[in-house]
C-alpha positions as a printed Julia matrix, in Angstrom:
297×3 Matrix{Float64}:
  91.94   33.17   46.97
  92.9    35.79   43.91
  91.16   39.44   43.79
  88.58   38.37   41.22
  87.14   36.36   43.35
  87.14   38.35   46.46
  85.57   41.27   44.48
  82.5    38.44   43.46
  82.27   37.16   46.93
  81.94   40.72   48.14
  79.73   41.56   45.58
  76.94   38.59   46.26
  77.5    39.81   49.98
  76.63   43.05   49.13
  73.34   41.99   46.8
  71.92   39.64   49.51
  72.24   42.38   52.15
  70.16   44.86   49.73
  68.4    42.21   48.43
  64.71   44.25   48.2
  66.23   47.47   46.89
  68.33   45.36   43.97
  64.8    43.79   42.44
  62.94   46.95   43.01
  66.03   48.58   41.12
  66.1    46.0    38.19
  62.11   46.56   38.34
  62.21   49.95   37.6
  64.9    49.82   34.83
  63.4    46.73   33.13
  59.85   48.91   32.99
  61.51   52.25   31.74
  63.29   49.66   29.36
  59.73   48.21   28.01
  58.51   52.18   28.06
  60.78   52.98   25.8
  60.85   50.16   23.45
  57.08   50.65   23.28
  57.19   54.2    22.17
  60.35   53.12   19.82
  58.49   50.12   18.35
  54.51   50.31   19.52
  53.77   48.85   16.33
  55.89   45.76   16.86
  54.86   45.18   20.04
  51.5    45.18   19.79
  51.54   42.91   16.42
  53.87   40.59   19.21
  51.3    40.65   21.47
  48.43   40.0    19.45
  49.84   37.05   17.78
  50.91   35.44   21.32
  46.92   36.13   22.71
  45.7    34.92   19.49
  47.73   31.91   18.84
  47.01   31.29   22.97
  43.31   32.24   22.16
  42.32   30.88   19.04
  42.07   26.96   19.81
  39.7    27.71   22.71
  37.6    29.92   20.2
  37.91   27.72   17.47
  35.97   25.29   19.78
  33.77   27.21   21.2
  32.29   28.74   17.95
  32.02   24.9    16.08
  29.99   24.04   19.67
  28.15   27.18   19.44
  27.4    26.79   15.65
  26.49   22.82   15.89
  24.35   24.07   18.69
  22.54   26.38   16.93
  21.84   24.33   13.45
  20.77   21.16   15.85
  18.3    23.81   17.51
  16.94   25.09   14.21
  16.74   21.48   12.58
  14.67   20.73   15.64
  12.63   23.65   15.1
  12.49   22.89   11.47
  11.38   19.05   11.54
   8.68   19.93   14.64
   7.34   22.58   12.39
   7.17   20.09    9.42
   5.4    17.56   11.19
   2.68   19.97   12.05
   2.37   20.99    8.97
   2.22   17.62    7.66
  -0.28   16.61   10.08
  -2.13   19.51    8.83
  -2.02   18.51    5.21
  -2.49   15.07    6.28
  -6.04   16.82    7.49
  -7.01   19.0     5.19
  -6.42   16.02    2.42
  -8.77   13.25    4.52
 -11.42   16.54    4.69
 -11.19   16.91    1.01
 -10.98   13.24    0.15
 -14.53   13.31    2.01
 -16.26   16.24    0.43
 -14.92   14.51   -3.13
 -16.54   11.25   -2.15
 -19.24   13.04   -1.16
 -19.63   14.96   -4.19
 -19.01   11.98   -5.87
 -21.69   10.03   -4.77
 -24.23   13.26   -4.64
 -23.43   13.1    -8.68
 -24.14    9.32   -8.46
 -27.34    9.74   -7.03
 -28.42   12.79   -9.61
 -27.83   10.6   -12.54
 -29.82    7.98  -11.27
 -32.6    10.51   -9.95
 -32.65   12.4   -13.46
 -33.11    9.08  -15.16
 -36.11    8.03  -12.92
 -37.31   11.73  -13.31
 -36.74   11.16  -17.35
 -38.98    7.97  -16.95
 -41.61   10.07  -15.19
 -41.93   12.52  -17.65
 -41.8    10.3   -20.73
 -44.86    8.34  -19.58
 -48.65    8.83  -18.55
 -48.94    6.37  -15.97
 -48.38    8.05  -12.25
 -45.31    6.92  -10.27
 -44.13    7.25   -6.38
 -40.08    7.21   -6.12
 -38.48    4.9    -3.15
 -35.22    4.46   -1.55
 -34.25    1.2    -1.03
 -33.01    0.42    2.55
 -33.33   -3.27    2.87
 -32.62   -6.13    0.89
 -33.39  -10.06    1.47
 -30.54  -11.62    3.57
 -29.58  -14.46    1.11
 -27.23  -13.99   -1.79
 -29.93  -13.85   -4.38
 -31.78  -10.73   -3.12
 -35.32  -11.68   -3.85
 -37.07   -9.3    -1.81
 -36.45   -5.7    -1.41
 -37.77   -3.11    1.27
 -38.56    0.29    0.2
 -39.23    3.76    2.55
 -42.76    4.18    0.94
 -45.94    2.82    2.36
 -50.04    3.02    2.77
 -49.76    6.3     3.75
 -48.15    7.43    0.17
 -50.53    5.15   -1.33
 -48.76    1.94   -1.58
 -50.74   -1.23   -2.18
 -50.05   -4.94   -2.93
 -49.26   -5.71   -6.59
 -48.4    -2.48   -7.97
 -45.34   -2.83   -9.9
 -42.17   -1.65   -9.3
 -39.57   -0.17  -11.72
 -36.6     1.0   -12.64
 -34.96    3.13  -15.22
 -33.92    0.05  -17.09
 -36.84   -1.94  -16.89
 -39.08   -4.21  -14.9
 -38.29   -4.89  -10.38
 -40.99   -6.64   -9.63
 -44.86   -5.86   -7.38
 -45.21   -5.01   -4.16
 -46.35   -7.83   -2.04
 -46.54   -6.51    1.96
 -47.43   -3.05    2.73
 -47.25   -1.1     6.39
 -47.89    2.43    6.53
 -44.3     3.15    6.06
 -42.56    0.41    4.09
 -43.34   -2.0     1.44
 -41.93   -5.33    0.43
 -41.26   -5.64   -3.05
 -41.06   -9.55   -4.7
 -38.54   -9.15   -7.64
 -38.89  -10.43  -10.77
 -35.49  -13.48  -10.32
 -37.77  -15.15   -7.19
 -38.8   -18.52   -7.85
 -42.45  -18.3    -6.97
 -42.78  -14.79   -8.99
 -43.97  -14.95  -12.33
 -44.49  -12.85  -14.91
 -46.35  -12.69  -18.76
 -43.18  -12.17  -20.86
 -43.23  -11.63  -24.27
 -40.15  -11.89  -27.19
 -40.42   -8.36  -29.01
 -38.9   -10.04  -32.15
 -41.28  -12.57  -32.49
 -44.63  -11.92  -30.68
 -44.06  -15.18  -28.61
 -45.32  -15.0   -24.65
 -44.12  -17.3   -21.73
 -43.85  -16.96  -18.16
 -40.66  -15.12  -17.03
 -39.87  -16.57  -13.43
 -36.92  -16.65  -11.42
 -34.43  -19.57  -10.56
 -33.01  -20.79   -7.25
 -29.97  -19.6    -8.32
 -29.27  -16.3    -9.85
 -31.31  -14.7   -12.81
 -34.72  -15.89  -14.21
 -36.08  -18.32  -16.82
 -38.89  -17.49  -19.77
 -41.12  -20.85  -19.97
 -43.98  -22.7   -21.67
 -42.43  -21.11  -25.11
 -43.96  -23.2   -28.05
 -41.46  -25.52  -29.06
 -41.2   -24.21  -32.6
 -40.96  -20.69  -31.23
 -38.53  -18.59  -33.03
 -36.64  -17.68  -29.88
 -32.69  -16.81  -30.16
 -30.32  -15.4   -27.92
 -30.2   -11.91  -27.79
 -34.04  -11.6   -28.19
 -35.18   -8.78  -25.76
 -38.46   -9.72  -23.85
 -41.21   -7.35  -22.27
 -43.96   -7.91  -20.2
 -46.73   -9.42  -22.2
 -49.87   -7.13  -20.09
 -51.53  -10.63  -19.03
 -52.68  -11.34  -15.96
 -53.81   -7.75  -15.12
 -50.67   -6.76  -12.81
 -47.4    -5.52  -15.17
 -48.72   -2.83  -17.82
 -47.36   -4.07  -21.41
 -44.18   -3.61  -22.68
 -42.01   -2.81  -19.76
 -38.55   -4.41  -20.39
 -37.82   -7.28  -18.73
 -34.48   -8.48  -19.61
 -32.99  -10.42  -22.75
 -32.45  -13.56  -23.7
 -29.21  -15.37  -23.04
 -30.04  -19.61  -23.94
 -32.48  -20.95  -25.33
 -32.99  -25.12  -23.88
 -34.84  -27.22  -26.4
 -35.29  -30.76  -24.69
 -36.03  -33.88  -26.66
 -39.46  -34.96  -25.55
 -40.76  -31.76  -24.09
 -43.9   -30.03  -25.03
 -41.85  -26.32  -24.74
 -38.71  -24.91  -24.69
 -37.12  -22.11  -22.51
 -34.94  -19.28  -22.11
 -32.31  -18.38  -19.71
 -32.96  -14.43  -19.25
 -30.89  -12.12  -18.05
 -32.24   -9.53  -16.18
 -32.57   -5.8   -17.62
 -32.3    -4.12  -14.14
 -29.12   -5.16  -12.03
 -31.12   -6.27   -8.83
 -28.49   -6.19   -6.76
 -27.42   -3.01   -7.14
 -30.85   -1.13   -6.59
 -30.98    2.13   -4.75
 -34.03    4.04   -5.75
 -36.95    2.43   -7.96
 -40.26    3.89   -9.22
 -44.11    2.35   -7.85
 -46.17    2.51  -10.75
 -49.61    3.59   -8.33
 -51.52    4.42  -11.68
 -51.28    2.99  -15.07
 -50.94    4.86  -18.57
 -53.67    3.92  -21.03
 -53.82    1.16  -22.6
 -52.99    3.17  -25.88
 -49.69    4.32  -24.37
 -47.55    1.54  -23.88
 -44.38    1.38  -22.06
 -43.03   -0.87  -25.05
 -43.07    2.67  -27.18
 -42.2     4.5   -23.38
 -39.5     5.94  -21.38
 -39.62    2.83  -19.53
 -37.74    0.94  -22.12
 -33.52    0.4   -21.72
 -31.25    2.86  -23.59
């Protein structure tokens, strides 16, 4: 074995046998070392040791803040869309509560038209009048009866005709002391004295099994066309004269017959009634309703 290598061996002898005092010795140097290249180059080593935390750092962050941040706009979409709904339920209220009051409104307007016109009737004639709602109608398809919220006790009585704006209902034909049944004018076993305003002609105005009414026992030379408005003729002591009745819409002249006839159409839509006038006292007979408020616009 040459010297070099018997200085080595005796030197690895000697390190192992101070083992504790060799580390704490390189310990010390390697700190005072550090110390002073800190104080040499502090700005160095801190811009070292930054980038090493941050680049050691900055995935983990990265993460975090994009689960943080999703986090927080799922959150405030949630809070977002609940608070939409309510307020769309809301809305969704406040429109159905206004949709009502309009239809309400609506129909309040409805029913001052139609009052204003009865009213206008009133006031244009002499005769006396009771109004009535209408809260019952016959059950078949034709409506030939109506019921009305008057009665005895407002002075209701059979036959008094009944009225509308437009023209001629029909009479009253059952009476309690709180309701009245009113016959209109398109029932088959009603009649009434018509008469053609054009022409001076009369017939009996009755109604069919069907729908509308019929003008008959019209002289067969009659000068009767369609479009001839007819009235009530004042026979037979129950309609006053002159209160429209409806207009004429054919005119049947069959071969053999003794008189022709007239399909009418109805002034009043009977179907549609909702508040009529009882004529309880006629106008004089010098005060027609031919020359009245009664007639159609």
């Amino acid at each position: 074995m040459d010297t070099g290598g018997v200085l080595v061996s005796g030197l690895l002898r000697l390190l192992a046998r101070h083992k504790r005092a060799v580390i704490l010795t390189g310990a010390l140097l390697l700190s005072f070392f550090l110390m002073t290249l800190q104080v040499r180059h502090e700005a160095a080593v801190v811009t070292f040791t930054r980038q090493v935390v941050l680049f050691t750092v900055s995935p983990f962050l990265k993460v975090t803040t994009a689960f943080v941040q999703g986090a927080r706009n799922v959150w405030r979409d949630y809070v977002d869309l609940r608070r939409l709904r309510e307020e769309n339920k809301r809305l969704h209220g406040e429109v159905a509560t206004l949709q009502r009051r309009i239809d309400q409104l609506e129909e309040q307007s409805l029913e001052t038209q139609r009052l204003q016109r009865l009213l206008a009737m009133r006031q244009a004639s002499q005769a006396e009048f009771l109004t009535a709602r209408v809260v019952g109608k016959d059950a078949t398809n034709w409506f030939k009866t109506i019921l009305l919220d008057r009665g005895s006790r407002e002075g209701v009585r059979r036959n008094q005709p009944v009225l509308a704006p437009d023209g001629l209902v029909g009479r009253v034909v059952e009476v309690s002391p709180t309701s009245a049944k009113v016959q209109l004018l398109t029932d088959p076993v009603s009649a009434v004295g018509g008469l053609v305003q054009r022409t001076r002609v009369t017939g009996i105005v009755s109604g069919n099994l069907g729908a509308g009414a019929r003008m008959r026992y019209l002289p067969l030379l009659a000068d009767v066309v369609v479009g001839d408005e007819v009235v009530t003729s004042g026979m037979g002591g129950v309609f006053p004269k002159g209160i429209p009745v409806g207009r004429i819409i054919a005119v049947e002249r069959r071969s053999g017959a003794l008189f022709q006839e007239g399909s009418l159409q109805p002034a009043v839509d009977l179907g549609r009634l909702e508040e009529v006038m009882i004529l309880t006292a006629p106008q004089p007979h010098d005060a027609g309703f031919e020359a009245g408020g009664a007639r159609r616009p």
